[in-house]
C-alpha positions as CSV (number, residue, x, y, z in Angstrom):
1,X,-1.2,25.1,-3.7
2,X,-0.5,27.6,-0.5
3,X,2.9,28.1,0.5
4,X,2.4,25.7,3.4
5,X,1.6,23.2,1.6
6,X,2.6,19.5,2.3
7,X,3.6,17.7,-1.1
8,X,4.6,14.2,-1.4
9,X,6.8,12.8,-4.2
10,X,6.9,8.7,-4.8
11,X,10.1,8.4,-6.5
12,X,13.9,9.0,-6.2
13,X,15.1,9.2,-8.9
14,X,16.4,12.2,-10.9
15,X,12.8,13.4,-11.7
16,X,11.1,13.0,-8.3
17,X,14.6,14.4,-6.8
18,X,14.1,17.3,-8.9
19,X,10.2,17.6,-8.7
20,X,11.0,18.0,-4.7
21,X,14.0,20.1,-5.4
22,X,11.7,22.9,-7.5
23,X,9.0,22.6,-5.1
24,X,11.2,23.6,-2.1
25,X,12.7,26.5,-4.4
26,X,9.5,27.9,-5.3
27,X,7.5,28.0,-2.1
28,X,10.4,27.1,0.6
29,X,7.9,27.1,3.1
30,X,6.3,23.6,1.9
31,X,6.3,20.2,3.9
32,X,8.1,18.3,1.5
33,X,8.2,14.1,1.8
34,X,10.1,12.0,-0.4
35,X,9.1,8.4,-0.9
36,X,11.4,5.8,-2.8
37,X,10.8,2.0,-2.1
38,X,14.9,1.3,-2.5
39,X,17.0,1.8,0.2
40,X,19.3,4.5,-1.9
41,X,18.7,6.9,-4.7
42,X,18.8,6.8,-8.3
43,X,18.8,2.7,-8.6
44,X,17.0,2.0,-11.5
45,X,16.6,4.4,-14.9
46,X,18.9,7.4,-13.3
47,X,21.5,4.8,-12.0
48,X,21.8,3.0,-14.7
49,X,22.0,5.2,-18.6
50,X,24.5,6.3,-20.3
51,X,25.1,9.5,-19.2
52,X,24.3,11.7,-21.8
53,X,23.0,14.8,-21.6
54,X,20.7,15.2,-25.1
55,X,20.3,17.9,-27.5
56,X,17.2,17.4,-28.3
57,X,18.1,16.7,-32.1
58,X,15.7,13.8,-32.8
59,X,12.2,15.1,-31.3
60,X,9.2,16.3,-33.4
61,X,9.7,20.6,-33.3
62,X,7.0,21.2,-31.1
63,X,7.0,18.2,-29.2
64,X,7.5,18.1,-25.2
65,X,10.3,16.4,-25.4
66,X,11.9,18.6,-27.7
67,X,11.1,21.8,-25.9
68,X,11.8,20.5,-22.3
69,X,15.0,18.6,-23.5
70,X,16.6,21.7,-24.8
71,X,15.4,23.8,-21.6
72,X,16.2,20.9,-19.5
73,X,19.8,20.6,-20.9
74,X,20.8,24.0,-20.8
75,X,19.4,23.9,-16.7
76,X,21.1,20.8,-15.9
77,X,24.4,22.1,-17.5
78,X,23.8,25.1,-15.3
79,X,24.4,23.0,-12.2
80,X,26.9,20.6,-13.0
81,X,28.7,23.7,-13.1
82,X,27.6,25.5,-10.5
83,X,28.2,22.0,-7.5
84,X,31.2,21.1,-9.8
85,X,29.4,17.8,-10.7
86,X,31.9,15.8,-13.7
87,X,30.4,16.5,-16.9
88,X,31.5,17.8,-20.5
89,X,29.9,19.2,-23.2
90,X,31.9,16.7,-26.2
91,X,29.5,17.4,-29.1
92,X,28.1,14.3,-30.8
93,X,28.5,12.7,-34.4
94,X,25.5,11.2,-35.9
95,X,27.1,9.0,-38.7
96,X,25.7,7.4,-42.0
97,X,27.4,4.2,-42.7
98,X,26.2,3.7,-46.3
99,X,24.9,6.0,-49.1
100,X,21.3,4.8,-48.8
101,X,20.9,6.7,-45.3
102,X,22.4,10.1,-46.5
103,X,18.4,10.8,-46.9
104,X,17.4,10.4,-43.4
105,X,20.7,12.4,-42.7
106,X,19.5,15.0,-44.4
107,X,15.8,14.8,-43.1
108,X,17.7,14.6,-39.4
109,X,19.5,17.9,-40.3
110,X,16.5,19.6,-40.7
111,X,14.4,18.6,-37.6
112,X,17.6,19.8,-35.5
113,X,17.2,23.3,-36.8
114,X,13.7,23.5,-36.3
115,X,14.9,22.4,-33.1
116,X,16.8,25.5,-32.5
117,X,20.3,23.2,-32.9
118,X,23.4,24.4,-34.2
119,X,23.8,21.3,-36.7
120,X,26.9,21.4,-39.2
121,X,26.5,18.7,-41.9
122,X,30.1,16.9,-42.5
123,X,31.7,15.2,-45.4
124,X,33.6,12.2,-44.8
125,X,36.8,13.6,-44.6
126,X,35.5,16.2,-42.0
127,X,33.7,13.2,-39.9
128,X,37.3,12.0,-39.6
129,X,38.5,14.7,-38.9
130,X,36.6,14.5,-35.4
131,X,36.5,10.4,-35.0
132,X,39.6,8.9,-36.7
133,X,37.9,6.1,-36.8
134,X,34.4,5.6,-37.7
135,X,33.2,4.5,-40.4
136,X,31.1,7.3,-42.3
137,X,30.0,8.6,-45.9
138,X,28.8,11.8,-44.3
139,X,27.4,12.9,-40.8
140,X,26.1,15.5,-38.6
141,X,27.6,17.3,-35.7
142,X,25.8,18.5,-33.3
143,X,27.7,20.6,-30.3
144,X,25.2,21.2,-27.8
145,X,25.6,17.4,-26.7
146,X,27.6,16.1,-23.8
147,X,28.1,13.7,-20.7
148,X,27.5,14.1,-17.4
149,X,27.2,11.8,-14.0
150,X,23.7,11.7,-13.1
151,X,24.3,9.4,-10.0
152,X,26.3,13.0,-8.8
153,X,23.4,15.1,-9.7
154,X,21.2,13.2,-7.9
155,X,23.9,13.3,-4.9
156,X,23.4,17.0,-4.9
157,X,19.4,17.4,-4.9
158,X,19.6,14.9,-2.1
159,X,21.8,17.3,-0.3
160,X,19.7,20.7,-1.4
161,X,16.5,18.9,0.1
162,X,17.9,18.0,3.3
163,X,19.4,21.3,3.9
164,X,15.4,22.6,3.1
165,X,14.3,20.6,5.6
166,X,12.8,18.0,3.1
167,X,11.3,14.7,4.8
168,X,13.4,12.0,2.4
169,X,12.5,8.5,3.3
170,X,14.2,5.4,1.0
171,X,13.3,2.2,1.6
172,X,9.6,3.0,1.7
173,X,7.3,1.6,-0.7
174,X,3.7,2.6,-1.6
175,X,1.1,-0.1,-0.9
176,X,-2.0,1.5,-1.4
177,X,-3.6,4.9,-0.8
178,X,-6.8,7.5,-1.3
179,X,-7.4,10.6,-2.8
180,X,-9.9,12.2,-0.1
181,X,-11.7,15.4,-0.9
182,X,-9.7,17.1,1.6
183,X,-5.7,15.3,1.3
184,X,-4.3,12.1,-0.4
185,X,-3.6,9.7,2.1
186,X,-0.7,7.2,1.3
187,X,-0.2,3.2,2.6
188,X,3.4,2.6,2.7
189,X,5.5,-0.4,3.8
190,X,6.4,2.0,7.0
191,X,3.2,3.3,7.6
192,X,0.7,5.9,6.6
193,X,1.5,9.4,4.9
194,X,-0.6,12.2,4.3
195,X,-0.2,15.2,2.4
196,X,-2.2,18.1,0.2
197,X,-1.2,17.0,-3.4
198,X,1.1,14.1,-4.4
199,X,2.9,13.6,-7.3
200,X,4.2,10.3,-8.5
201,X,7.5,9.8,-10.7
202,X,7.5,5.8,-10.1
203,X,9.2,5.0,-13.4
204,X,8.8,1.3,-14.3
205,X,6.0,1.3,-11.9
206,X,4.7,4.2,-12.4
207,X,1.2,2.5,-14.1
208,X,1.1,0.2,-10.9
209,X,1.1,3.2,-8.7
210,X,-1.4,5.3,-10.2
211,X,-3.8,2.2,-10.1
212,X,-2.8,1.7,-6.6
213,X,-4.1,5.3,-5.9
214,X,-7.4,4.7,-8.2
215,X,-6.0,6.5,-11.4
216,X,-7.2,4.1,-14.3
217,X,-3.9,5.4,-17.0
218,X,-4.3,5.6,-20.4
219,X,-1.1,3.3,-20.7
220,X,0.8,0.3,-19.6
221,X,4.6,0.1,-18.9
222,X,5.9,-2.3,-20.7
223,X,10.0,-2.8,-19.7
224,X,12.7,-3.1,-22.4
225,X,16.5,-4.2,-21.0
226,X,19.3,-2.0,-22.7
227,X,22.2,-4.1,-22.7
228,X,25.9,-2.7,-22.7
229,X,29.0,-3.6,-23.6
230,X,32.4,-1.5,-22.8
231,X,35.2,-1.4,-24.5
232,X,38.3,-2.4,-23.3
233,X,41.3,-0.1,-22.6
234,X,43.0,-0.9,-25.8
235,X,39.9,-0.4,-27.8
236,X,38.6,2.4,-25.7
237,X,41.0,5.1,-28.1
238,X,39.4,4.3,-30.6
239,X,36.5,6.7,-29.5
240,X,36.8,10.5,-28.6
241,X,33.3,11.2,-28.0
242,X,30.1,10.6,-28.6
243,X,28.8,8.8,-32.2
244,X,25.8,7.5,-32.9
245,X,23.8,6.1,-36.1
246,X,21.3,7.5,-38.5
247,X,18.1,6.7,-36.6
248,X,15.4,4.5,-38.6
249,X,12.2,6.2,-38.2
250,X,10.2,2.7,-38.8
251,X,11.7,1.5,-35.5
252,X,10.8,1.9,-32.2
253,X,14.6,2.8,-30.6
254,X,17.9,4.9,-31.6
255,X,20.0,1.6,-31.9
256,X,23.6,0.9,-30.4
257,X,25.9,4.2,-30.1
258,X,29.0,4.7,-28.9
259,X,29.4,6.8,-25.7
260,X,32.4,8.0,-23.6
261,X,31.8,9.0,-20.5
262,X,32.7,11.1,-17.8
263,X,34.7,8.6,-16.1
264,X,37.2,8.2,-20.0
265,X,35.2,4.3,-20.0
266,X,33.7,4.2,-23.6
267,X,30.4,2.4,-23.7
268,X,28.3,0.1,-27.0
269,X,24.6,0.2,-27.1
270,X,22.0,-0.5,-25.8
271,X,20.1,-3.0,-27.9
272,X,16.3,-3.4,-26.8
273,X,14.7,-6.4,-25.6
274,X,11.6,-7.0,-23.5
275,X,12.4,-7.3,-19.6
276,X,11.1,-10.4,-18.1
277,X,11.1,-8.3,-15.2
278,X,10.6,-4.4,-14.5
279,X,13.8,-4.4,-12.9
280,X,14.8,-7.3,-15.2
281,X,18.5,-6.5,-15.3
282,X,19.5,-10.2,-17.0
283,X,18.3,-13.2,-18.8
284,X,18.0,-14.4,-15.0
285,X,15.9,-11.8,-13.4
286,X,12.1,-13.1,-14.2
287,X,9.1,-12.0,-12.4
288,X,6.3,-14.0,-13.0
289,X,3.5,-11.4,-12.2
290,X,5.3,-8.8,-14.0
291,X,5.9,-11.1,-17.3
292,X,2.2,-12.0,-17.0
293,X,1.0,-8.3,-16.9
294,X,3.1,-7.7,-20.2
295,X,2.2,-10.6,-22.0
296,X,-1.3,-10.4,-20.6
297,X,-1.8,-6.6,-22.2
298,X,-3.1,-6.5,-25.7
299,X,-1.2,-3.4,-26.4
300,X,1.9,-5.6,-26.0
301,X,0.7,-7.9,-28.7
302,X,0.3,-5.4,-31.1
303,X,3.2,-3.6,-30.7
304,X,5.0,-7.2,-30.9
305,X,3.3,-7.8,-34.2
306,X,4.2,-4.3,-35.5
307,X,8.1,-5.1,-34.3
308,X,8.5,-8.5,-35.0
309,X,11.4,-8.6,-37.4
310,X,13.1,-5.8,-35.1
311,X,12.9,-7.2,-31.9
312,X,13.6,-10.7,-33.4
313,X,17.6,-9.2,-34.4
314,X,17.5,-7.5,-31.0
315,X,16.8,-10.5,-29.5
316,X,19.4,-12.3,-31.6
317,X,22.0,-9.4,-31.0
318,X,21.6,-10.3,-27.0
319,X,22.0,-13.9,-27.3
320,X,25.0,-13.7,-29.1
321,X,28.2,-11.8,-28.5
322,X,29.4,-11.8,-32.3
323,X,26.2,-10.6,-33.6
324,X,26.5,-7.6,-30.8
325,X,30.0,-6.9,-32.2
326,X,29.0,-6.8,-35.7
327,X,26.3,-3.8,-34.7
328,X,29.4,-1.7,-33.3
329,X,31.8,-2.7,-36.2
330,X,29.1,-0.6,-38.6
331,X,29.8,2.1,-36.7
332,X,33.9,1.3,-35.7
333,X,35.3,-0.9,-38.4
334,X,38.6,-1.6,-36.1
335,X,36.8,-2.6,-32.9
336,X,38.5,-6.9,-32.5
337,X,36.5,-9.5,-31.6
338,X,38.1,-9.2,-27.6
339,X,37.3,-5.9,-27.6
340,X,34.0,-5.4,-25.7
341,X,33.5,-6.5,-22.3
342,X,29.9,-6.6,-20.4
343,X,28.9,-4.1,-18.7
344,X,25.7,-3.2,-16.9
345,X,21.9,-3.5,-18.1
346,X,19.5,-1.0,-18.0
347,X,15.5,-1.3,-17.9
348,X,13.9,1.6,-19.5
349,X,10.0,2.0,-18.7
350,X,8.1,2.4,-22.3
351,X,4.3,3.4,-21.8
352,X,2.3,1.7,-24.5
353,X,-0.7,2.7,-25.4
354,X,-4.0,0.5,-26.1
355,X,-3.5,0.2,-29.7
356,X,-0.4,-1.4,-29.1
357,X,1.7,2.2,-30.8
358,X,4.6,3.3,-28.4
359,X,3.7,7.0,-26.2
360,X,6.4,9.3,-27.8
361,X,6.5,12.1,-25.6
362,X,6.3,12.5,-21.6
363,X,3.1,11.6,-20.9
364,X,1.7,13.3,-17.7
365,X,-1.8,12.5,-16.4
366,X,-3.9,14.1,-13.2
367,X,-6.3,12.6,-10.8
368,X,-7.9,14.3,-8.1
369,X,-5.0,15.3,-6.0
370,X,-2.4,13.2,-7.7
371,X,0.1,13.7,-10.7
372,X,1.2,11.0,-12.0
373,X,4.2,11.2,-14.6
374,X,3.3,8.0,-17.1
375,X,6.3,7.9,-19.6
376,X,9.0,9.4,-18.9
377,X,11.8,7.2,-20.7
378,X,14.9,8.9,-22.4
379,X,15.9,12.1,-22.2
380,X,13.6,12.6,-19.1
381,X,17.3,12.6,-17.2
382,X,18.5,15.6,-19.5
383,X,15.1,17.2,-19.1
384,X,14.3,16.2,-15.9
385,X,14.5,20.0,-14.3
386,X,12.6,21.2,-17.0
387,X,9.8,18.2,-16.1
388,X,10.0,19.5,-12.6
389,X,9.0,22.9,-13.7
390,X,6.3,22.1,-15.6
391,X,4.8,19.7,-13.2
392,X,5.2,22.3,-9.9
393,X,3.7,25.1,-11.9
394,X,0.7,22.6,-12.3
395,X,0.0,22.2,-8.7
């Protein structure tokens, strides 16, 4: 790519945001368009986690995620402090409830210092000693963890394009397009846009888009809502900082985890149930071509059939209020029945492969003139700088 380049990124979100952010820093000269079909920034996965900024603790050594997380975290760190955006570095306690998980604990301890982590193993007493609280027969804590506001972050690399002279355009939604041998040429609700190279960080559509642009992906998104709960300002105490459970390595998500944020609010969860919409927010949101592209993918079958007990308490836990309350009191044996209020959903985009097995790492695909970022779920917001590095050096 020459310095006078013209890129185009389809996406606002933290990743596109920063994918135009390092493009502008590396070659300042290039014509730089930003695409996001909302009429703001950050709406959807960016918008709408929990605001922590990971580790890097549970990836495979080796592993993308695990590399770009810890780069990614150390980066993003970097700039809170540098545009005075409201984060903390809190450290985070990864708790076993009962003796039978001390094992994983232990196995969990050792990927975090292949990891690079500075991971102290704690007794009970010494868990306490850091939650009052929680309810633990031993745990790990691990300092390099903390809380952030993304929404801010993404306030800033707005700002940094627009003083580069970046082209940002929200509420403009790709339609259709062509990758030409000479430019990709994009159909938008607002008209045509050409550029040299595009790359595409479309989240929960980011499938859609490639095939839009004649990419056949090697995935499908399939959506799972997050649901939240806060707790209330007599509850919220309780909770200094960050805790979270003994991950099962036979299922497909971390579980509910307590998180204070930068804002003092403490947040449950998230559970994980399928979306009956890609932005499916609630029970209420349904989009029938969007359920029928889920439940018409094989993939989806197969992962169903692989998760069925799983997703059947997950689905039981969002249905009911008491069964949602019960996951938290494992964790905080004090938490009262009144204590957790609703707070709002998230949709994260999980790529699924073929054989219905869940894509565990960032998933990046090219075709022709086009990148296309095809699973970029949690921690792509801690890594997300890190993302845009990699993917700028590739074009």
């Amino acid at each position: 790519m020459t310095p006078a380049a013209r890129v185009v990124v389809v996406g606002g979100g933290i990743v596109g945001l920063a994918v135009a952010d390092r493009v502008l820093r590396d070659r300042p000269s290039t014509q730089v368009t930003v695409l996001e079909k909302e009429q703001d920034w950050a709406r959807h996965q960016t918008g709408r986690n929990s605001g922590v900024v990971h580790s890097g603790l549970y990836y495979p050594p080796g592993s993308l995620k695990a590399a770009w997380c810890r780069a990614g975290a150390t980066s993003l760190l970097r700039l809170a402090g540098e545009e005075s955006i409201p984060h903390a570095v809190t450290g985070k306690l990864v708790v076993a409830t009962h003796a039978g998980e001390l094992d994983r604990l232990a196995a969990l301890e050792e990927r975090g210092r292949a990891n690079g982590l500075a991971v102290t193993r704690l007794t009970a007493a010494q868990a306490r000693e850091h939650e009052p609280h929680i309810a633990a027969v031993g745990a790990l804590h691990v300092a390099e963890t903390g809380v952030v506001d993304y929404r801010a972050v993404c306030a800033v690399l707005v700002r940094r394009l627009r003083e580069a002279g970046a082209h940002l355009r929200p509420g403009t939604e790709v339609v259709g397009g062509r990758d030409t041998s000479r430019e990709v040429v994009l159909d938008t609700t607002r008209g045509e846009v050409t550029a040299d190279v595009a790359v595409v960080c479309a989240g929960l559509h980011a499938d859609r888009v490639a095939r839009l642009l004649g990419h056949r992906p090697s995935v499908r998104i399939v959506p799972f809502r997050g649901e939240y709960r806060s707790l209330t300002e007599r509850a919220a105490p309780l909770v200094r900082g960050l805790v979270y459970p003994v991950p099962d390595p036979a299922l497909p998500f971390l579980g509910v985890h307590l998180t204070r944020g930068v804002d003092g609010h403490v947040h449950a969860g998230p559970n994980a149930v399928l979306a009956l919409a890609r932005e499916g927010y609630t029970w209420g949101d349904v989009s029938a071509a969007d359920l029928a592209g889920t439940l018409g993918y094989a993939g989806f079958w197969r992962l169903a059939r692989r998760h069925h007990r799983s997703g059947a308490a997950e689905l039981a836990r969002s249905l009911s209020a008491r069964r949602f309350t019960e996951s938290v009191r494992r964790l905080l044996p004090e938490l009262g029945d009144d204590d957790l209020v609703d707070a709002p959903a998230g949709v994260r985009a999980q790529a699924v492969r073929p054989d219905g097995t869940l894509v565990d790492d960032f998933l990046v695909e090219r075709h022709g003139r086009v990148v296309h970022l095809l699973n970029a779920p949690s921690p792509a917001a801690t890594a997300s700088l890190e993302i845009a590095r990699h993917v700028v050096s590739q074009l």
